[in-house]
Structure formats: C-alpha cells, structure tokens
N, C-alpha and C positions, 0 to 999 in steps of 0.2 A: 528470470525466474520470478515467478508470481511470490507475492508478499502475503506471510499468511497473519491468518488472524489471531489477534492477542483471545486468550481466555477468558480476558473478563473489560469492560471499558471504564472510562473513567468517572462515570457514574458509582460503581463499586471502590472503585480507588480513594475516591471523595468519601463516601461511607466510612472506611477503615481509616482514614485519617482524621475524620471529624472536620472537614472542613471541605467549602463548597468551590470547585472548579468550574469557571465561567466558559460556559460552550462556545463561547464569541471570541476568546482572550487565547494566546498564546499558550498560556500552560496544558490549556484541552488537549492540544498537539501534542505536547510536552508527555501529556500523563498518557495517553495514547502509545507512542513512543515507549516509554520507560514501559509500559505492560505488554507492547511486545516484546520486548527484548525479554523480559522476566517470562513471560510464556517460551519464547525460545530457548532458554536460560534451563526451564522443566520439561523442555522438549527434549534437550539433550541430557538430562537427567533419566530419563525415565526410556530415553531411545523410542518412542513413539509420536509421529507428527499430534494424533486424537483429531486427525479429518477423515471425511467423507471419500469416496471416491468424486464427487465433484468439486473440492474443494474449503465446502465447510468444515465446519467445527461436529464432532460427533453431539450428538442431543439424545437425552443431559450428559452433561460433562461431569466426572467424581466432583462431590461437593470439594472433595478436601486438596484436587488439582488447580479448582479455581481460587483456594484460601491460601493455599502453598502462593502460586504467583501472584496476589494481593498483598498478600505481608514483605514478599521478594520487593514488589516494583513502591511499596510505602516506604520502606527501608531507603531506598535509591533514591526515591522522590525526597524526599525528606533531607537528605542527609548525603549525598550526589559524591561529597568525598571519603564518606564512611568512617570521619572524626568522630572519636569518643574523648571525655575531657576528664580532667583530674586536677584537683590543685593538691599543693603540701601549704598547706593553712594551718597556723598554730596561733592559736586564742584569734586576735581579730588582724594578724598578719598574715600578708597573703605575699608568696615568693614570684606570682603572674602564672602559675597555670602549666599546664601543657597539654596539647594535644596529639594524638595517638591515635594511627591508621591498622588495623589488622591487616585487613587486604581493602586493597580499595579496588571498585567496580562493581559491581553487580555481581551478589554470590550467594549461594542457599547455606542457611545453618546448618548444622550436624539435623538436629530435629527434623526439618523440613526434607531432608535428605530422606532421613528414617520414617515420615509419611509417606513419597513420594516412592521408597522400594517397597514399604506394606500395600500400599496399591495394585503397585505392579504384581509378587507376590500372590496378593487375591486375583489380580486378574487374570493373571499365567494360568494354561491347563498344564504347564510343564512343570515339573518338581527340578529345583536347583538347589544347590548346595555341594558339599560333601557327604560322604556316604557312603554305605558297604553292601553290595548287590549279594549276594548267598548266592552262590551255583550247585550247593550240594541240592540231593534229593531225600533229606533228613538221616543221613547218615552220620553215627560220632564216628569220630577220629579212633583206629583200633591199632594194635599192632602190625595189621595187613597192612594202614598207611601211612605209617611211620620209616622213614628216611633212614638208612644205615651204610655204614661205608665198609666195603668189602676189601681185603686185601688177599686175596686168594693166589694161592699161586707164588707168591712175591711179589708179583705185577704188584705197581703202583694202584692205590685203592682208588676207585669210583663208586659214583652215589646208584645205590640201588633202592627203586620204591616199585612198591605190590600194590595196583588199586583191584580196589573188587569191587562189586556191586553193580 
C-alpha cells in the first residue's frame, strides 16, 4: 500500500514550534514522520483520506485540517511521551516533583476533535444528527385519531383507531 502524504511538511511544523529543523539532520525525517501519522491520526478522525483520484492531497486543503494536524504532530514532536509536570512546593521546599501521562501517543484534544466534525458538518450535503421527520399532511390530532379500547361483547378489549383524511 502506497504511503500517503502528510498535510502539511516540516517547514510548517518548524513555524508552529518556533524553531528551525535542519533539512540535512535526522529530525527532518523525524518531523516528516510524526505529521504523518498526525495527518493519518485526522484521517481517521474525520473518515476521509482528502486525496485525489491520483493520489494527491485535494488543493487547498481546509485551512483548519492543516492547523488540526500541526498542533497534533507539535504536541508529539515536542513532548513524544506526553508528560505534564507538577511539583508540591511549599515556600522554597520542593518534595522532587511528579510527572503525569494522560494518554500517551499521538491524540487529538476534545477542541481539535470539535473543529475537525464542524468541517466535516460544513462539508456534508447530508443533514446528521437526531431528529423528527413529520409524516402528517398538516393534520391536528382530533377525536377520529385518538386510540380507545373496546370491550364489546365481553370479548377481551382491543385497540381501535379511526384515521381520516
């Protein structure tokens, strides 16, 4: 299976993190790498490859597809085990710290989640959700179709309804 291409290169990656990745050096790869997987990451977020029939990248790409997997693969790049830190420090004591993983790997925030369905959303011609379809033909509800239960006879009652219209 052919390798598809990341959304955005590390040119852009370099941008968002404020700092320069050497096209010659190892981490080029590195940051190449990590934006694909972050493009694949809102591939399957969003359930659409965003190629071509020949295998490019659709042109232009939503601006805010390519910002979604830039802040994804800066996150990773950056910070690869997804440590956040915290100490209990009281006046100029310090107990060493701890560090705290939420999820480790490559993951989209709630937010970026919530841009990346407003996309899809606008780009849908189909309406999703829940919701209540109307089958009348602007009829109210009258006595003719209202439900009652019959006990005629003795016989055991059954539901009897009248529609008109």
């Amino acid at each position: 299976m052919a390798e598809k291409p990341p959304f955005a290169e590390p040119d852009a990656l370099a941008e968002w993190i404020g700092e320069g990745i050497d096209a010659d050096a190892a981490d080029w790869k590195r940051a190449r790498r990590v934006l694909r997987a972050a493009s694949n990451l809102v591939r399957t977020q969003t359930g659409r490859d965003w190629l071509n029939d020949d295998g490019t990248l659709d042109n232009p790409l939503p601006e805010q597809l390519v910002d979604v997997t830039v802040a994804c693969a800066a996150r990773f790049y950056l910070n690869p085990n997804a440590e956040t830190q915290w100490s209990r420090q009281i006046d100029d004591a310090m107990d060493g710290g701890s560090r705290k993983v939420d999820e480790p790997g490559m993951s989209l925030t709630a937010s970026e989640k919530a841009t990346l369905a407003k996309l899809m959303a606008d780009a849908s011609p189909l309406i999703a959700g829940v919701g209540v379809i109307s089958t009348t033909r602007g009829e109210h509800a009258s006595q003719d179709m209202s439900p009652y239960w019959s006990e005629d006879d003795g016989r055991p009652g059954f539901l009897h309804a009248r529609l008109t219209g």
